[in-house]
Structure formats: structure tokens, C-alpha cells
PDB file with one MODEL, atoms N, CA, C and O in Angstrom:
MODEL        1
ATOM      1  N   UNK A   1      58.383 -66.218  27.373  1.00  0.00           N
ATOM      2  CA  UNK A   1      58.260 -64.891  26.800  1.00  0.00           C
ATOM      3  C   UNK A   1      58.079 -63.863  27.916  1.00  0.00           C
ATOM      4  O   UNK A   1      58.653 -62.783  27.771  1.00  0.00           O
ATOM      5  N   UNK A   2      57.388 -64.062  28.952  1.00  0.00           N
ATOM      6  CA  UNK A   2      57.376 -63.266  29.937  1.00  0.00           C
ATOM      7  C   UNK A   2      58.824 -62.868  30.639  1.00  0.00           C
ATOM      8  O   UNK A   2      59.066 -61.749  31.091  1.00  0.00           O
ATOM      9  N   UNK A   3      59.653 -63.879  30.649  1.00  0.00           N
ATOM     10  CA  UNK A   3      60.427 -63.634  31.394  1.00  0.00           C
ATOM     11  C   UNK A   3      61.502 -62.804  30.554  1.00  0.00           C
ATOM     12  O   UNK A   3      62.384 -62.088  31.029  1.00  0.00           O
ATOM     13  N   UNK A   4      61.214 -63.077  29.070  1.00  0.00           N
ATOM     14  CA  UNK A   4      61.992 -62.002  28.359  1.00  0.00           C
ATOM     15  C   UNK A   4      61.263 -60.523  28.198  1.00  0.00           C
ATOM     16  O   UNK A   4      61.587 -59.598  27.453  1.00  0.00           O
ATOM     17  N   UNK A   5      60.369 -60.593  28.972  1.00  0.00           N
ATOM     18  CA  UNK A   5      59.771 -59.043  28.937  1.00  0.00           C
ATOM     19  C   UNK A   5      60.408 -58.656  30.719  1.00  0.00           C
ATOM     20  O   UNK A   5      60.643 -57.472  30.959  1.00  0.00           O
ATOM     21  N   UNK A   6      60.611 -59.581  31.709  1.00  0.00           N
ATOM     22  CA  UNK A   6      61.021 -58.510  32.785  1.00  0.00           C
ATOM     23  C   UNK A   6      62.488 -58.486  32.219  1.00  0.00           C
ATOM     24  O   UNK A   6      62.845 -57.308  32.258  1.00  0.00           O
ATOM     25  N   UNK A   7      63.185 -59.033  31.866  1.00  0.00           N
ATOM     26  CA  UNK A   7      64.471 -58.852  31.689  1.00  0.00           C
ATOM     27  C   UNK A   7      64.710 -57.190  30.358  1.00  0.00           C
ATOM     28  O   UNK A   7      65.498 -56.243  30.364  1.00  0.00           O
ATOM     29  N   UNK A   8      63.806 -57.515  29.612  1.00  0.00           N
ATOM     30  CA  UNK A   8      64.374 -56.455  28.715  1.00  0.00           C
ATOM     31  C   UNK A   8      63.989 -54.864  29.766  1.00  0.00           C
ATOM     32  O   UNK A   8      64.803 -53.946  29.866  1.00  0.00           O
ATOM     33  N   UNK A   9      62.447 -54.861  30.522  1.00  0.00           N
ATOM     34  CA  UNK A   9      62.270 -54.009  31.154  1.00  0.00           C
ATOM     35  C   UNK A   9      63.378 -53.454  32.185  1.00  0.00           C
ATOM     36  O   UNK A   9      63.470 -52.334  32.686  1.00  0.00           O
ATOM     37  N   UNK A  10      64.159 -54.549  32.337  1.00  0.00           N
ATOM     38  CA  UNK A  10      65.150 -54.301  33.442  1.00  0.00           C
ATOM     39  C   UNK A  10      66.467 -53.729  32.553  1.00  0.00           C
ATOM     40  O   UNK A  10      67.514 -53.374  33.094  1.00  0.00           O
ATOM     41  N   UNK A  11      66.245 -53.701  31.150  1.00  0.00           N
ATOM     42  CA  UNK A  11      67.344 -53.007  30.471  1.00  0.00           C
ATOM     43  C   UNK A  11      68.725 -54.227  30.320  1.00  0.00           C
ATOM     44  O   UNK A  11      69.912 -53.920  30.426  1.00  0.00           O
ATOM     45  N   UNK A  12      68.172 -55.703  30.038  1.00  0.00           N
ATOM     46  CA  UNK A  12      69.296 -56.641  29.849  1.00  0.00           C
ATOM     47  C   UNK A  12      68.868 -57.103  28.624  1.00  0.00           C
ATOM     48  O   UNK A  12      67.935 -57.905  28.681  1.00  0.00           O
ATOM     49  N   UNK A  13      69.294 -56.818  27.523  1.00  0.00           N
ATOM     50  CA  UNK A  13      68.528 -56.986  26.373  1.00  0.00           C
ATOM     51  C   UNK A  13      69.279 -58.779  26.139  1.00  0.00           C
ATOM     52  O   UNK A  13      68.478 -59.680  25.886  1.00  0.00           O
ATOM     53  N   UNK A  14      70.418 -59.037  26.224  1.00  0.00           N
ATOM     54  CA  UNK A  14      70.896 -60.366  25.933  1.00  0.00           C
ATOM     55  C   UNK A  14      70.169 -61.615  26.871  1.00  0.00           C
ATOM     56  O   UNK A  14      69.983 -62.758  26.454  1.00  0.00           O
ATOM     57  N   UNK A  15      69.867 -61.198  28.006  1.00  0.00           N
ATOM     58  CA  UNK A  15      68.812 -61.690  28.616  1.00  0.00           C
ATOM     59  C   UNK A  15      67.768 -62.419  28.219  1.00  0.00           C
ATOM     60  O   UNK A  15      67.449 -63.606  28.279  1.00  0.00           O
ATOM     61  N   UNK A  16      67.263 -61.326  27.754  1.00  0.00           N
ATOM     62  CA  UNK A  16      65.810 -61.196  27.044  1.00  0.00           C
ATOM     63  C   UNK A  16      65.815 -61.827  25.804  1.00  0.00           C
ATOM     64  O   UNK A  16      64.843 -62.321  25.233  1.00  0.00           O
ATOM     65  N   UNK A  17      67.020 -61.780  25.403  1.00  0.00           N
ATOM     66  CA  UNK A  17      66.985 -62.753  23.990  1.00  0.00           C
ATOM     67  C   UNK A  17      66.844 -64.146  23.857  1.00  0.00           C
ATOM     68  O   UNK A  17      66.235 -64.990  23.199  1.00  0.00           O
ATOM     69  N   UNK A  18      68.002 -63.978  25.127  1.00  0.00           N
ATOM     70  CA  UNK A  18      68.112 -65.467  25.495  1.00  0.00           C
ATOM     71  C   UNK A  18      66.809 -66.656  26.311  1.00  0.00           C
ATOM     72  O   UNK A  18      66.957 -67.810  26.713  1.00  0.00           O
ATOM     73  N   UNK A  19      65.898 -65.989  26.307  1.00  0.00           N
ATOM     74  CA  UNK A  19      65.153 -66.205  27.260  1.00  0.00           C
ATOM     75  C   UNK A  19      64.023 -66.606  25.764  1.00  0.00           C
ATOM     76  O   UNK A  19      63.382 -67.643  25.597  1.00  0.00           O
ATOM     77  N   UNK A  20      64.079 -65.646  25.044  1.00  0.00           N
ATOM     78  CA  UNK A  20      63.048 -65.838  23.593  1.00  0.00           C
ATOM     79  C   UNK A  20      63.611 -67.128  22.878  1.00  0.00           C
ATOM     80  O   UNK A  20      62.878 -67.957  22.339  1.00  0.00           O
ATOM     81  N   UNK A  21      64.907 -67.207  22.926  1.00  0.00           N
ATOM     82  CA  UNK A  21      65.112 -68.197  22.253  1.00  0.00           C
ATOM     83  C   UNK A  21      65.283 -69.685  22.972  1.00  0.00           C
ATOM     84  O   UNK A  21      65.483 -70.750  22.389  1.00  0.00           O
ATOM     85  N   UNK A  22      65.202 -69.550  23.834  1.00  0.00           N
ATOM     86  CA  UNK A  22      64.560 -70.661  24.854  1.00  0.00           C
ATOM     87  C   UNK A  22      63.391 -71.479  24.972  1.00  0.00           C
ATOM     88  O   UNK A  22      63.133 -72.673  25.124  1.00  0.00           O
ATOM     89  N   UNK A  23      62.642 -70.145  24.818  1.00  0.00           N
ATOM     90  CA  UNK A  23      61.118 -70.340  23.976  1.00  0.00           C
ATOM     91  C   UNK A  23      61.253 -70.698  22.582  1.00  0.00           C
ATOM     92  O   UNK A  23      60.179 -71.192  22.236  1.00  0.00           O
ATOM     93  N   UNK A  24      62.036 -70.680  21.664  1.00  0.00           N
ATOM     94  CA  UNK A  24      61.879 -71.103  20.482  1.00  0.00           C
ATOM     95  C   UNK A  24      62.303 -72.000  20.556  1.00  0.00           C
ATOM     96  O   UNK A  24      62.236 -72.504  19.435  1.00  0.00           O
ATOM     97  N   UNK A  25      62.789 -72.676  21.245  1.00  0.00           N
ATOM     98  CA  UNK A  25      63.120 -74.252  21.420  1.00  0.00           C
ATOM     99  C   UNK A  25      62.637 -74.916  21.450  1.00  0.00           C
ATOM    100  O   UNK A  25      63.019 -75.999  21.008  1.00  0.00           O
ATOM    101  N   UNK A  26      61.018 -74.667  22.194  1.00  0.00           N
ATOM    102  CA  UNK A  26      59.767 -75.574  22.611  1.00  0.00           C
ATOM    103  C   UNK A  26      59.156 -75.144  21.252  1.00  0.00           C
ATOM    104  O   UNK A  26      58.460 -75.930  20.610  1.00  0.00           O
ATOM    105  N   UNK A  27      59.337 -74.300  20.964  1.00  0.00           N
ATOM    106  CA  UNK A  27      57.788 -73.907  19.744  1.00  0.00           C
ATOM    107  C   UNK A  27      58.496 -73.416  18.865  1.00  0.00           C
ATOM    108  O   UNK A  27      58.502 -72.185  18.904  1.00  0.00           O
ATOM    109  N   UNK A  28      59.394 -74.076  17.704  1.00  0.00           N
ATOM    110  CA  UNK A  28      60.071 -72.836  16.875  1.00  0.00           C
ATOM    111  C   UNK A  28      58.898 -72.172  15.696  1.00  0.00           C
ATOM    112  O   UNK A  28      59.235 -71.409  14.790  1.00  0.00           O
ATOM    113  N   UNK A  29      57.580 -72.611  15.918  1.00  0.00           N
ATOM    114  CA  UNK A  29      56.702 -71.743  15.356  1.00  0.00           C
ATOM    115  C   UNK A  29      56.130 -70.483  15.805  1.00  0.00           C
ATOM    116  O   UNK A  29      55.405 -69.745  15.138  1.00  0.00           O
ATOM    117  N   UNK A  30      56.628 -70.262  17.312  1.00  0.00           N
ATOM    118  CA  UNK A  30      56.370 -69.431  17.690  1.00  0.00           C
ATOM    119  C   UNK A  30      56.660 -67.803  16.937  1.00  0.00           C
ATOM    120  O   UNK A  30      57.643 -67.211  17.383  1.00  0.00           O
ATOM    121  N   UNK A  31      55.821 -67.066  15.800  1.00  0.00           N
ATOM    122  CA  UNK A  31      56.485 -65.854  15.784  1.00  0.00           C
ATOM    123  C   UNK A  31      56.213 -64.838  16.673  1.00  0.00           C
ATOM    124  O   UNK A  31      57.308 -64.278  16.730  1.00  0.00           O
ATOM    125  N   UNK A  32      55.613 -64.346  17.267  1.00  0.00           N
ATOM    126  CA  UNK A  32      55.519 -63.408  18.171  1.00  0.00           C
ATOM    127  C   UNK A  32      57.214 -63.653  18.812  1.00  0.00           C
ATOM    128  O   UNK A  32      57.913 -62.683  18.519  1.00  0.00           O
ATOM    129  N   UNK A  33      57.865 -64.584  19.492  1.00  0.00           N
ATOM    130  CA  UNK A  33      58.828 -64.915  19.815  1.00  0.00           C
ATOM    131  C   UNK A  33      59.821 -64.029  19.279  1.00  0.00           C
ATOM    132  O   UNK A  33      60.360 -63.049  19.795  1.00  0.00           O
ATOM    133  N   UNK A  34      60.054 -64.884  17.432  1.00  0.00           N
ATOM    134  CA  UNK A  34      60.547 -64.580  16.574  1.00  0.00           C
ATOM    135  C   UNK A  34      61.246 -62.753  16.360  1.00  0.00           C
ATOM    136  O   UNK A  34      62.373 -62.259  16.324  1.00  0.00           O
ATOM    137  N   UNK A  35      59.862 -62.247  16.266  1.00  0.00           N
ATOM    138  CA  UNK A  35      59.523 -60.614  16.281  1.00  0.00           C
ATOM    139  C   UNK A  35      59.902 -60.217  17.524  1.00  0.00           C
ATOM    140  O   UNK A  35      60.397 -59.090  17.557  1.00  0.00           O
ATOM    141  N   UNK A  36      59.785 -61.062  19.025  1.00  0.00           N
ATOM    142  CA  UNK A  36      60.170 -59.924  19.612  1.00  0.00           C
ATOM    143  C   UNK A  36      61.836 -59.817  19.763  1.00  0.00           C
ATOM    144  O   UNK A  36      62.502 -58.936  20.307  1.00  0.00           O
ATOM    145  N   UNK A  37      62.310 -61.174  19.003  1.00  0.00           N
ATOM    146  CA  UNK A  37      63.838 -61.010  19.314  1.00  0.00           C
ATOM    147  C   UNK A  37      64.353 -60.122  18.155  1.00  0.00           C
ATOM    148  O   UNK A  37      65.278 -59.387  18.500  1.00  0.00           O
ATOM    149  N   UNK A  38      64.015 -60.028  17.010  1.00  0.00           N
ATOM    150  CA  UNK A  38      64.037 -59.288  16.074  1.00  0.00           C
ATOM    151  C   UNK A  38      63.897 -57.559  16.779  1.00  0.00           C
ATOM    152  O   UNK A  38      64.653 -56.735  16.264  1.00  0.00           O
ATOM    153  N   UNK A  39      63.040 -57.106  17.811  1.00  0.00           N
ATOM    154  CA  UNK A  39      63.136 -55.904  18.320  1.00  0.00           C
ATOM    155  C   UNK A  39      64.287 -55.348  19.123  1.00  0.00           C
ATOM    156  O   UNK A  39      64.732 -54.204  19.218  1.00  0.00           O
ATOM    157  N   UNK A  40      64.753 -56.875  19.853  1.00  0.00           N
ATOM    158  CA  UNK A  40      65.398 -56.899  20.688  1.00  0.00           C
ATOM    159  C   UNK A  40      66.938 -56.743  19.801  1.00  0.00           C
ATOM    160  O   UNK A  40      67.802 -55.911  20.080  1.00  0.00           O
ATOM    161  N   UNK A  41      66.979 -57.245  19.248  1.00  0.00           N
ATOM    162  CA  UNK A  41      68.478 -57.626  18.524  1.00  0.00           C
ATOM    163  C   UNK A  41      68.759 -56.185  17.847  1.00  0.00           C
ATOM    164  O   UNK A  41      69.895 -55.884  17.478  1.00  0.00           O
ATOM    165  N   UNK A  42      67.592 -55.263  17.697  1.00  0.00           N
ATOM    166  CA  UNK A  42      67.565 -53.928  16.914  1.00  0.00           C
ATOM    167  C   UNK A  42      68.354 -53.045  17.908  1.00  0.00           C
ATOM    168  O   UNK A  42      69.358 -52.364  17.697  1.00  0.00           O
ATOM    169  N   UNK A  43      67.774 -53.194  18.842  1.00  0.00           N
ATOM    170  CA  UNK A  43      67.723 -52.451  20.468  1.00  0.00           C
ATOM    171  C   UNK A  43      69.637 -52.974  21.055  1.00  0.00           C
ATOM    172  O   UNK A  43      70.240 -52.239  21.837  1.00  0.00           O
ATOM    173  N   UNK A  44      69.966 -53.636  20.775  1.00  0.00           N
ATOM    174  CA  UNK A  44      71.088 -53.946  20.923  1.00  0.00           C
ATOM    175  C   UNK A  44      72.082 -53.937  19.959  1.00  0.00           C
ATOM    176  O   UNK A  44      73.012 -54.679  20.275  1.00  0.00           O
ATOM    177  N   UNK A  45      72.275 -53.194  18.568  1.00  0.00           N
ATOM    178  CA  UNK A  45      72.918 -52.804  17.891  1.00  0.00           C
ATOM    179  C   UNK A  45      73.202 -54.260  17.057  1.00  0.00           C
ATOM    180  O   UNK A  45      74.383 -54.455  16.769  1.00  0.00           O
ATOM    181  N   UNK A  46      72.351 -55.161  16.701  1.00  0.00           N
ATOM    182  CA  UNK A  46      72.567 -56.169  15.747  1.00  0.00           C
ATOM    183  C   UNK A  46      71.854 -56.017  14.757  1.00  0.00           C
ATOM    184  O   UNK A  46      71.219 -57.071  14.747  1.00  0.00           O
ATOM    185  N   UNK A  47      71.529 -55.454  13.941  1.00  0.00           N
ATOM    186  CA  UNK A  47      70.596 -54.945  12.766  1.00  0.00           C
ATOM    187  C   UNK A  47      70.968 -56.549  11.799  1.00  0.00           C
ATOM    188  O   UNK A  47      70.000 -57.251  12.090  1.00  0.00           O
ATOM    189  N   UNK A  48      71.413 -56.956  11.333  1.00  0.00           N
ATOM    190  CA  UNK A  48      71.631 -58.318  10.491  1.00  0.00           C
ATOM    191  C   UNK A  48      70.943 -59.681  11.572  1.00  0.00           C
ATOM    192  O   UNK A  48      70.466 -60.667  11.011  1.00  0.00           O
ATOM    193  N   UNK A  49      70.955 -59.614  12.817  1.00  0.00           N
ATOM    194  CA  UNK A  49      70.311 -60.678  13.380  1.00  0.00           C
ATOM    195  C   UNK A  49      69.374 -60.539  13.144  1.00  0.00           C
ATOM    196  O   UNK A  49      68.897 -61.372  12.374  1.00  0.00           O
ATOM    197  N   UNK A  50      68.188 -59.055  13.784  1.00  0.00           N
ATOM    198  CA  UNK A  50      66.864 -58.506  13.693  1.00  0.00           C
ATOM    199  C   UNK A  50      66.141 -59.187  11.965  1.00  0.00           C
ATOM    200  O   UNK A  50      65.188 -59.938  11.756  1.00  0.00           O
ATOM    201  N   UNK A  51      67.166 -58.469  10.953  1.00  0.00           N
ATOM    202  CA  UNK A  51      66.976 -59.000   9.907  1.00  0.00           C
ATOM    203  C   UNK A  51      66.331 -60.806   9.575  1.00  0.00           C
ATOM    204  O   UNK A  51      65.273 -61.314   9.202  1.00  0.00           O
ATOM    205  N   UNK A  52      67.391 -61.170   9.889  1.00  0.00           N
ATOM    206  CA  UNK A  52      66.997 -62.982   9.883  1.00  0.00           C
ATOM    207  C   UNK A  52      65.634 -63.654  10.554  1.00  0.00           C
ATOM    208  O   UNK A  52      64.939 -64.563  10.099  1.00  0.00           O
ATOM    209  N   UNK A  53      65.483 -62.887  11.817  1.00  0.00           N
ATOM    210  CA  UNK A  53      64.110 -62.833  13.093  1.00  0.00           C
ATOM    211  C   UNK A  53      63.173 -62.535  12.293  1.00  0.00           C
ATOM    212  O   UNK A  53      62.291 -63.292  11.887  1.00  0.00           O
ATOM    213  N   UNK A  54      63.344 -61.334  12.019  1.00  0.00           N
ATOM    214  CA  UNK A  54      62.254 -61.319  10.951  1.00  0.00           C
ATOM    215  C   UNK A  54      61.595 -61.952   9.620  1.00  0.00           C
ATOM    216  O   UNK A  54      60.396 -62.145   9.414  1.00  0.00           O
ATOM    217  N   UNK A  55      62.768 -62.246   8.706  1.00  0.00           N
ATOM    218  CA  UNK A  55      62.399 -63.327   7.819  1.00  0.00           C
ATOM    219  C   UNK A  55      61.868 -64.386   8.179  1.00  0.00           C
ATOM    220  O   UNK A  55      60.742 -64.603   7.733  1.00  0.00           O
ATOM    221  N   UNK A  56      62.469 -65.366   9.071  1.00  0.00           N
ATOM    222  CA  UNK A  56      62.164 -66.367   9.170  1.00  0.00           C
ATOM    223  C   UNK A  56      60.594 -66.181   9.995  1.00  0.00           C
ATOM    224  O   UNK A  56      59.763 -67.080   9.867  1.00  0.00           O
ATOM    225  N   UNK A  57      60.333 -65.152  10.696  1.00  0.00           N
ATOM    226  CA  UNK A  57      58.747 -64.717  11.248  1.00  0.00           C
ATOM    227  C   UNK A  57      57.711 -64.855   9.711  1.00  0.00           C
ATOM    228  O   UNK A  57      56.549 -65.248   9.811  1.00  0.00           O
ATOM    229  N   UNK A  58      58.164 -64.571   8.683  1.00  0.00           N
ATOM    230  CA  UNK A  58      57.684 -64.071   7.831  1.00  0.00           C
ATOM    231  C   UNK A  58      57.748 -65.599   7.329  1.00  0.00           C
ATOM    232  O   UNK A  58      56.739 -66.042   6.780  1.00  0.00           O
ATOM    233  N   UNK A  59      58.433 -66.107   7.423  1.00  0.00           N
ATOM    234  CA  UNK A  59      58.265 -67.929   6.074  1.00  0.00           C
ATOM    235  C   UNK A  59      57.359 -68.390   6.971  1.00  0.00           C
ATOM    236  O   UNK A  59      56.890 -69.423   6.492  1.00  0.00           O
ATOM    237  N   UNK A  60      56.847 -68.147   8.072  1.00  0.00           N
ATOM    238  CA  UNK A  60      55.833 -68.608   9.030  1.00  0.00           C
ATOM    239  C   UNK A  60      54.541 -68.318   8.668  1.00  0.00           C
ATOM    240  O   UNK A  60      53.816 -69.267   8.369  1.00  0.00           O
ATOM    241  N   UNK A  61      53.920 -66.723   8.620  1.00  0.00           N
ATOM    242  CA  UNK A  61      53.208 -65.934   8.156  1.00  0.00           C
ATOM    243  C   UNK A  61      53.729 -64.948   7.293  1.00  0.00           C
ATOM    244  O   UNK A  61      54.408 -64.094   7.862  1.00  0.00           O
ATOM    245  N   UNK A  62      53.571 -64.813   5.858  1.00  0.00           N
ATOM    246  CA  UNK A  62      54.129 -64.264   5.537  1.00  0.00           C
ATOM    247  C   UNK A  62      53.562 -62.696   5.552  1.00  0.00           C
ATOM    248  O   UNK A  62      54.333 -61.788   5.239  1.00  0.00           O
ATOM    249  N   UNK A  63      52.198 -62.419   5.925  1.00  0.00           N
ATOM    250  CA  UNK A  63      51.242 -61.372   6.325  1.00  0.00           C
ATOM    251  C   UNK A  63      51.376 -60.802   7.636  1.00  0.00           C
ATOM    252  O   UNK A  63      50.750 -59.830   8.059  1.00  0.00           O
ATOM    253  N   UNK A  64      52.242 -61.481   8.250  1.00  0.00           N
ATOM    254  CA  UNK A  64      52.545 -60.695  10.114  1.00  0.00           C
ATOM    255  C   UNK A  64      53.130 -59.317   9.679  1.00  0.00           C
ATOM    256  O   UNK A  64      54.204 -59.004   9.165  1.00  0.00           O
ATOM    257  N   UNK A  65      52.020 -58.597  10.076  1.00  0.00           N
ATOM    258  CA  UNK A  65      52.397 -57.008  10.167  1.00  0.00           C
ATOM    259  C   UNK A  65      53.334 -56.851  11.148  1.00  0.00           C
ATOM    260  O   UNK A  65      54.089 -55.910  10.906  1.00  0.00           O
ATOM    261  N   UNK A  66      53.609 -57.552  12.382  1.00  0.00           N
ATOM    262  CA  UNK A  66      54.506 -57.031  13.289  1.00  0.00           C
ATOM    263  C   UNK A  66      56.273 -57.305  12.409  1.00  0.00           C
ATOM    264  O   UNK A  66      57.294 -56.631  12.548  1.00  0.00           O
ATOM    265  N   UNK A  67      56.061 -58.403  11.635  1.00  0.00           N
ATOM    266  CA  UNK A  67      57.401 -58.641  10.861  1.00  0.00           C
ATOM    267  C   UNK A  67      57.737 -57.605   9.693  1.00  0.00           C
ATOM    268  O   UNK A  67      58.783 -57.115   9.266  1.00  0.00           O
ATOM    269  N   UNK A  68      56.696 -57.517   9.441  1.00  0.00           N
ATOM    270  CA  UNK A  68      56.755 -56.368   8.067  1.00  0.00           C
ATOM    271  C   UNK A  68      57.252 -54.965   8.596  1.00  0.00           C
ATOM    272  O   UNK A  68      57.724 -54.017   7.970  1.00  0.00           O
ATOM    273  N   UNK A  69      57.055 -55.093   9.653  1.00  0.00           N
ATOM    274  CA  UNK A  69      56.887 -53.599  10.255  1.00  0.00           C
ATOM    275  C   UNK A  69      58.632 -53.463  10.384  1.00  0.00           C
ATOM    276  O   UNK A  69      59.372 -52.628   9.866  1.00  0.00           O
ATOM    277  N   UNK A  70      58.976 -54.674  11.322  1.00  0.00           N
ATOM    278  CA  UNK A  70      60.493 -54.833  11.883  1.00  0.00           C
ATOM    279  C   UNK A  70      61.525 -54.750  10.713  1.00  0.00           C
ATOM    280  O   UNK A  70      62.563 -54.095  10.617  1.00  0.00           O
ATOM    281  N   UNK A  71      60.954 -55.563   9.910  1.00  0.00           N
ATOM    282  CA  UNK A  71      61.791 -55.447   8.554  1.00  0.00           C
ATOM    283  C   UNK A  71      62.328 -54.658   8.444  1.00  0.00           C
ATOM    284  O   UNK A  71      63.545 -54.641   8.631  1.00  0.00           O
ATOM    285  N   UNK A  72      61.558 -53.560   8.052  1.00  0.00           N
ATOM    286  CA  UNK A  72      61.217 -52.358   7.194  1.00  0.00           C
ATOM    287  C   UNK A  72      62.135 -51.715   7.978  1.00  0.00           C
ATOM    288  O   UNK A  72      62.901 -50.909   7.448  1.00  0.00           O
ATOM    289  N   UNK A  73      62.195 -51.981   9.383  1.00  0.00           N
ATOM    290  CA  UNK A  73      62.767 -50.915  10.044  1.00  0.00           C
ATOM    291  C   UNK A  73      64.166 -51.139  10.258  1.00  0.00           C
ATOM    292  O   UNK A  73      64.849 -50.116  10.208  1.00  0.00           O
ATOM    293  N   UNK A  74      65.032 -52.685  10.582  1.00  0.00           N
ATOM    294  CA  UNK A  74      65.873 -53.302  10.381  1.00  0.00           C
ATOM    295  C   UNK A  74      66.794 -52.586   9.381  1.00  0.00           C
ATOM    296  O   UNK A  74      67.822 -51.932   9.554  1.00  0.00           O
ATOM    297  N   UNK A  75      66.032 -52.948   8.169  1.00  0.00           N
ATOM    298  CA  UNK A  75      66.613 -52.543   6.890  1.00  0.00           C
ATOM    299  C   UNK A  75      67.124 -51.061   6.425  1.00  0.00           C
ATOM    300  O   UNK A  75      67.931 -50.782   5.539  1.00  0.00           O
ATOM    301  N   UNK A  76      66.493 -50.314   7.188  1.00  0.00           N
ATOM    302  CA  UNK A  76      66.672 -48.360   6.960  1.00  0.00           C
ATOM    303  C   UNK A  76      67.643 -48.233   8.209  1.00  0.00           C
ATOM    304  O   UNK A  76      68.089 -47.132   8.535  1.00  0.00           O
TER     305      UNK A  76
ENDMDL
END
């Protein structure tokens, strides 16, 4: 996850995705993961990926405010 935070800082958002979902390989419970690729996928003009990131954050916890939040925003 870190390394998908210097990469997105560096403005490589596919990077950064790729790097989250790397991490979800080891831990696919990871949502924080989940959510941040869901930001990321927003940030890169995929609004239907963000979407899915988020759900599936949500069959995890379905109370993660950070997913609820992404949703919401995904979706508008």
C-alpha cells in the first residue's frame, strides 16, 4: 500500500493500482486496499471499476464509511 501511495503521489495512477492490487493478493480482505483503488480508478476516469472496489469493500464491512462515501461519489 505504501508503494501505491508514492506512485499515485508521483501522478501514475495505473501504478498505484497495480501495486493495491498486489496487495490484494496477499490479503483480499484487505478494504482500506479495496477503497483506495476505488479512489484511484475514480481519479483515472473508470467510474464502473471504482463502483465494484467499492462494493465488494462493503460485502466486507458493510458500515465502512470510507466505502459509503466512494460509492456515493462513484455513482453521481
Amino acid at each position: 500500500v505504501g508503494l501505491s501511495n508514492i506512485w499515485d503521489s508521483r501522478g501514475d495512477g495505473e501504478l498505484a493500482m497495480a501495486e493495491l492490487k498486489s496487495a490484494l493478493n496477499i490479503n483480499p480482505q484487505y478494504a482500506p486496499a479495496r477503497n483506495q483503488l476505488g479512489r484511484l480508478a475514480l481519479m483515472v476516469d473508470k467510474p464502473d471499476q471504482a463502483v465494484n472496489y467499492y462494493q465488494e469493500s462493503l460485502k466486507i464491512n458493510p458500515q465502512d464509511p470510507d466505502a459509503l462515501n466512494g460509492l456515493s461519489q462513484a455513482l453521481t
